[in-house]
N, C-alpha and C positions, 0 to 999 in steps of 0.2 A: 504493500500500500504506500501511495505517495508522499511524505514528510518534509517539511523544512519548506524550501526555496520551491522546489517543483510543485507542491501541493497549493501555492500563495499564486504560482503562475496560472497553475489548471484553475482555482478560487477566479482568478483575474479574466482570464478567458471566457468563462460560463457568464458572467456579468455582463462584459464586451460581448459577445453573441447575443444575449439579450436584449440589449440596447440596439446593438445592429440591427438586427432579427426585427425588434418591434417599431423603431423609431424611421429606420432608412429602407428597409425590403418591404415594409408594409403588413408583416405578419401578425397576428394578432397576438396579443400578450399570451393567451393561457396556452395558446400551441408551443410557442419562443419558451413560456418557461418549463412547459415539460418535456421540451428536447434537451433544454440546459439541464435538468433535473438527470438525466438518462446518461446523457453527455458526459458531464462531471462525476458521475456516480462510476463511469466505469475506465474514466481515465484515471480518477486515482485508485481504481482499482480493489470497488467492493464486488463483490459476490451481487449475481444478478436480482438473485432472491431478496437482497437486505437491500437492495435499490429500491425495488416494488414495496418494497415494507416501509422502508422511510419515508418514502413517498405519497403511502398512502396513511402513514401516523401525522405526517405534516400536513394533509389535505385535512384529513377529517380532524385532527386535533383543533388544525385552526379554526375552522368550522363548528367545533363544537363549543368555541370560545364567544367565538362573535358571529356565528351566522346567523342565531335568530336576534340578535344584538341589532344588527344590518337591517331584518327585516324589518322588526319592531321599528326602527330610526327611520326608515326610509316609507313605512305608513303615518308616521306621524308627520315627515314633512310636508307629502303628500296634502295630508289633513288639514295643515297650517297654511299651505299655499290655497289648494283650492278655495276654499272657506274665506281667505283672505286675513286671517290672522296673521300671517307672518309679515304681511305691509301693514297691518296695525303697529306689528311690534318694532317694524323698521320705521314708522314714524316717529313713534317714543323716542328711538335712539337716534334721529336724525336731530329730534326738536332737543334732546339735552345732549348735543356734540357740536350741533351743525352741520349744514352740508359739506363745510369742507372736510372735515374728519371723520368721517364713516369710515375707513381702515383702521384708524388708533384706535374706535370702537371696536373695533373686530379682536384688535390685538389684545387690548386688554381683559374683554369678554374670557378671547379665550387662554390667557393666563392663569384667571382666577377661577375658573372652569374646573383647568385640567391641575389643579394642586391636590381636589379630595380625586379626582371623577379623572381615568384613562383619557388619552387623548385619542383615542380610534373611537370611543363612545361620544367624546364630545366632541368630533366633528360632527358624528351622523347627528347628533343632537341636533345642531346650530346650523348645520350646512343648509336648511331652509330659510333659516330666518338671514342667511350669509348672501341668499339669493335674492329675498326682497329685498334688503337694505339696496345692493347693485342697483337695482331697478328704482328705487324712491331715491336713490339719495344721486343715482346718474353715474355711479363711480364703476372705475374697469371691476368684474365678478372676478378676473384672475387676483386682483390686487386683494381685494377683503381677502379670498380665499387663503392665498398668503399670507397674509396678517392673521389670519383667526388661525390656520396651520402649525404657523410657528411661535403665535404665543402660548397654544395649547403644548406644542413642543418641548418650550422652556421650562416652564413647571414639573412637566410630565420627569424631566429626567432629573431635577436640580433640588427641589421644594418638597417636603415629607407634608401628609402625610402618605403620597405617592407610593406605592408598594416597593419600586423599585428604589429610590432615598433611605427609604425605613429599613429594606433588608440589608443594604451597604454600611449603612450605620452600624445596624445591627452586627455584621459581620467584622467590622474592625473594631470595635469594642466601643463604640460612641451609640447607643441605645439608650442610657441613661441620659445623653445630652443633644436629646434632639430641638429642645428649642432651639441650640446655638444654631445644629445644623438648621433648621428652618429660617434661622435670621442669616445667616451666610449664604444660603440659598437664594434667599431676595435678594441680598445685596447683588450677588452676582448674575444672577437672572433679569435684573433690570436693563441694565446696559445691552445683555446679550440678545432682549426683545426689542429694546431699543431700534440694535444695528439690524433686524431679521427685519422690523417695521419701515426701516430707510429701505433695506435690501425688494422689498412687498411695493413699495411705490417707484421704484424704478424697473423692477424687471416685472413687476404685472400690467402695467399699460401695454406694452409689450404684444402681450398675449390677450387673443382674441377667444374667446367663449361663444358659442350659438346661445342664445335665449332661450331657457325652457318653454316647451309647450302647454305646462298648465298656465291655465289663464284664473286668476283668483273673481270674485263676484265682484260685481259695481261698488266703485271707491263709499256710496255712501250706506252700503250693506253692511261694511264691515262688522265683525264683531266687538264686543267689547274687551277693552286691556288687561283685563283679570283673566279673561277667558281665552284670549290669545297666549297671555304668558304661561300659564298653569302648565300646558302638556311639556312645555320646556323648563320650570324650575321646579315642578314638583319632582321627577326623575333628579336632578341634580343636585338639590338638598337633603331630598332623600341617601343618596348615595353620599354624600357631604355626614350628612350623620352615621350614617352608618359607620365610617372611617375613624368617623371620631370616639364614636363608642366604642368601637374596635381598641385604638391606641390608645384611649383610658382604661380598657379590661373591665367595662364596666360588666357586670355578670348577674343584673336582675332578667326576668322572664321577659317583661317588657322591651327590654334592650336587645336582648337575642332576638325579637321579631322585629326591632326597627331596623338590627343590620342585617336580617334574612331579607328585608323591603328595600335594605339600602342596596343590594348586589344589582348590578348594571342589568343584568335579566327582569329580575322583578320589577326595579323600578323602571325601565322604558316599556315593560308591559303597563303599567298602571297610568303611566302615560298616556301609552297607546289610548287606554281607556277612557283616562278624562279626555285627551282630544276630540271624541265622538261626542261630547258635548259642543260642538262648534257646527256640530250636524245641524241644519236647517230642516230636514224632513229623515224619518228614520224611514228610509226606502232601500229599492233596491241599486237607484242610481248612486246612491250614500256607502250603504253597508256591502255592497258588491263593488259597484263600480270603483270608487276613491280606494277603498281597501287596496281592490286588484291591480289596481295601479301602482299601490306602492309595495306588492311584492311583485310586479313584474320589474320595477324601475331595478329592486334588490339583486334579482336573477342575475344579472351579468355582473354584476360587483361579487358577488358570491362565488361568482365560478373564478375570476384572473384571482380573487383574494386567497383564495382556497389553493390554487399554483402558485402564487408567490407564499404559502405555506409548506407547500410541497416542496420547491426548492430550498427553503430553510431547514425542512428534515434531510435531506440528503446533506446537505453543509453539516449540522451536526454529526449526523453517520461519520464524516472524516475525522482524524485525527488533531483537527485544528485547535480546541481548547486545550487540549492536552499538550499542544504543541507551545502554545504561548507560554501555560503554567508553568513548563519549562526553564522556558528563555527568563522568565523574568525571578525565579526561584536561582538561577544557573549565577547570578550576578550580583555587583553590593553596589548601593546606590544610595543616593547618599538625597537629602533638601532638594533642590528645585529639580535636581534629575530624576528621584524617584518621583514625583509627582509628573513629571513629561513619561516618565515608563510607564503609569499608572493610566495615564491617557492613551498612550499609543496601544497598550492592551486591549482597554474596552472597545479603541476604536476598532482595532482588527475582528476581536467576537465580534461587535457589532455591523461591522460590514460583511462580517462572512456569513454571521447567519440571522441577521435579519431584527433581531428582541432586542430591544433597548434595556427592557428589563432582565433579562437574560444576562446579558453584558454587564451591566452593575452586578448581579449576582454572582455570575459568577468571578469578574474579576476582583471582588472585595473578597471572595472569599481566598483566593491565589494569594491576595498581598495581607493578609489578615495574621501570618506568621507575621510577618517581616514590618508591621509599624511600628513595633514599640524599638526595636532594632535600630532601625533610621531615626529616632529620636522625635518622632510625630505619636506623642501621647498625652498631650492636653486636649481638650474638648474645640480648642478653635482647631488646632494643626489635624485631627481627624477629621473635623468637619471642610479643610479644603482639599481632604483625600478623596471624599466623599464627591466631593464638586469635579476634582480631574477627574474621576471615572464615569462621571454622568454625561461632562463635558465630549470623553471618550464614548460613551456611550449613544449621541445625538450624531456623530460621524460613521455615516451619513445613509440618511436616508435612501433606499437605492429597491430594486425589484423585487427582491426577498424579507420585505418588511412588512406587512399589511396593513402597517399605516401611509405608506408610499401609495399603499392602491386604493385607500380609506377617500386619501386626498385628491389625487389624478380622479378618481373614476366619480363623486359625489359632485367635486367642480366641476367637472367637465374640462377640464385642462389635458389637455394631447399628449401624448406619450412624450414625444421628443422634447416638448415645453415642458414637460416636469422634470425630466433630469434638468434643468437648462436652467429651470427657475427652482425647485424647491428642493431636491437635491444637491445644489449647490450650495444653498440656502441652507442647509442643515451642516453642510461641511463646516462653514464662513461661523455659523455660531457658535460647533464645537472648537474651532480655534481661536473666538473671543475669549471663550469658558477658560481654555487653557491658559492665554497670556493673562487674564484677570486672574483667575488664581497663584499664579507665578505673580504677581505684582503684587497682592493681600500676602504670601506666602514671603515675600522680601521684607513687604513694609511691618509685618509686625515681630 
């Protein structure tokens, strides 16, 4: 089987055929990614069997994470467009931003979003209301889409109580001192949303979107702003609590059922549910039609998301993590070096197989010997270990993430303009992440 240098080349190829494959030859993503899946699988030289196996652990795993996630998210938009709530609620935020700033909405929206709440759930969440702001507020859909992508991005890897923050904590001995991480978190996440929101207004003009085909009811039918917002913060507070009651341990009856309501299932089902309260008539145009729309809209996001899961199981099949734990166990590293080795770890899991959360986990747990060692064992010096790996962990977004296909396939943004814009865009933030850390990691 492949190792070292040759297994990071055949890694490199599968990705580049990918790309090729879907952005220049015209192929369609889920055929590109289960050649690359097949491809890689037998260049580096698994066994035919444990190809088909990973492959189909990666299909259905991911699937089983987020596919009715997808569905649920994608009838509620549905719901919110047709009905016309989601230009209710892009008025709201037009009338307290302005029209010039509809992206910084977007961004910060999805900042504060994706701190309790995943960010592949809270795009599906928001990517309606991401739609009509475009259309009320006149601004390019590529641009919000950006903006709301990468602030939910930021949080997602940097900000506890994020699953993946919390376990990297947890794993280098900093669980007791998660406030700090959370305030070092923001610190550093500021600026990095900042540069991704500058990066959103320059390269989403750019890029052209077709206008969706649903058409919301007459501007003065609207519903009203309680009942527009509801199907999008009740799932989100919900899951918000849940989190929290989770990282307080709190252990009454009551609390075990508000975080069994808080899991991203539950709550975008109940979602689902209050949105039918925006229903005008309980028909069949209603409860058939708008439904069937938002799981046929699901259907194709299901199937490329579910292949770029598939290619993620075959990268794990390689020897690749094992291969890092290695290199970075093999070496003595010392202040701002171990925190760049710390980065370029996660970045490699992370580009190779796809989980951001993956990648913090598993690279905290690889350097979890080695910090008291290098001399990072106070509550701040752990908490910017925590940041290089997260930072490591946001590089970069690419085909085998299913938040790359969360965001490409929901905006409507074209293959080739996603690597171009938001892929790049994840690079550019993990390397603000890196030099802000390295700069707080000097200055104190």
């Amino acid at each position: 089987m492949l190792t070292g240098l040759p297994l990071l080349l055949a890694i490199l190829a599968a990705i580049v055929f990918i790309v090729v494959a879907s952005a220049a030859w015209k192929v369609h993503p889920f055929v590109a990614l289960l050649l690359a899946c097949y491809g890689l699988g037998l260049a580096v030289g698994l066994p035919p069997d444990e190809i088909t196996r990973a492959v189909s652990d990666g299909f259905g795993g991911l699937m089983g994470y987020i596919g009715l996630i997808v569905v649920l998210g994608s009838i509620i938009g549905v719901v919110l467009e047709r009905s016309g709530a989601a230009l209710r609620i892009a008025d709201l935020i037009v009338t307290a931003v302005g029209k010039k700033r509809p992206a910084l909405a977007m961004s910060i929206i999805g900042a504060t979003v994706s701190i309790p709440v995943f960010c592949d759930s809270g795009f599906i969440i928001l990517s309606g209301l991401n739609n009509a702001l475009a259309k009320r507020s006149k601004a390019s859909k590529a641009t919000l889409a950006l903006a709301l992508a990468s602030g939910l991005y930021t949080t997602h890897t940097l900000v506890p109580p994020t699953p993946g923050p919390i376990a990297a904590a947890g794993n280098l001995g900093a669980g007791d001192y998660l406030g700090v991480v959370m305030l070092v978190g923001l610190l550093v996440a500021l600026p990095t949303a900042a540069l991704a929101y500058w990066f959103a207004l320059k390269r989403g003009k750019n890029i052209t979107i077709a206008d969706a085909e649903l058409e919301p009811e007459a501007r003065d039918a609207l519903p009203p702003a309680f009942r527009s917002l509801a199907p999008i913060l009740l799932p989100i507070l919900l899951i918000a609590a849940g989190s929290l009651l989770s990282f307080l341990k709190v252990d009454a009856t009551w609390a075990r059922w508000l975080q069994y309501a808080g899991s991203p299932l539950p709550a975008l089902l109940i979602g689902m549910l209050v949105s039918f309260s925006l229903f005008k008539k309980w028909d069949k145009a209603h409860l058939m039609g708008w439904i069937g729309e938002g799981i046929q809209l699901a259907g194709p996001i299901l199937v490329v998301t579910g292949a770029g899961g598939a290619f993620g199981g075959v990268l794990k099949a390689t020897p690749m993590a094992e291969m890092v734990g290695n290199w970075v166990e093999s070496g003595h590293y010392s202040g701002a070096i171990f925190l760049a080795i710390a980065f370029l770890s996660a970045a490699l899991l992370k580009t190779s197989q796809g989980s951001s959360t993956n990648a913090l986990v598993i690279t905290s747990s690889m350097l979890a010997p080695l910090v008291g060692t290098m001399g990072f064992d106070s509550p701040f010096e752990l908490a910017l270990v925590v940041m290089a790996i997260g930072g490591g962990a946001m590089t970069v977004s690419h085909a085998n993430d299913s938040y790359f296909w969360v965001v490409s396939q929901f905006s409507g943004i074209g293959m080739k303009d996603a690597y171009r814009s938001f892929t790049l865009m994840t690079g550019l933030q993990g390397i603000v992440v890196l030099l802000i850390t390295l700069l707080l990691s000097w200055a104190a």
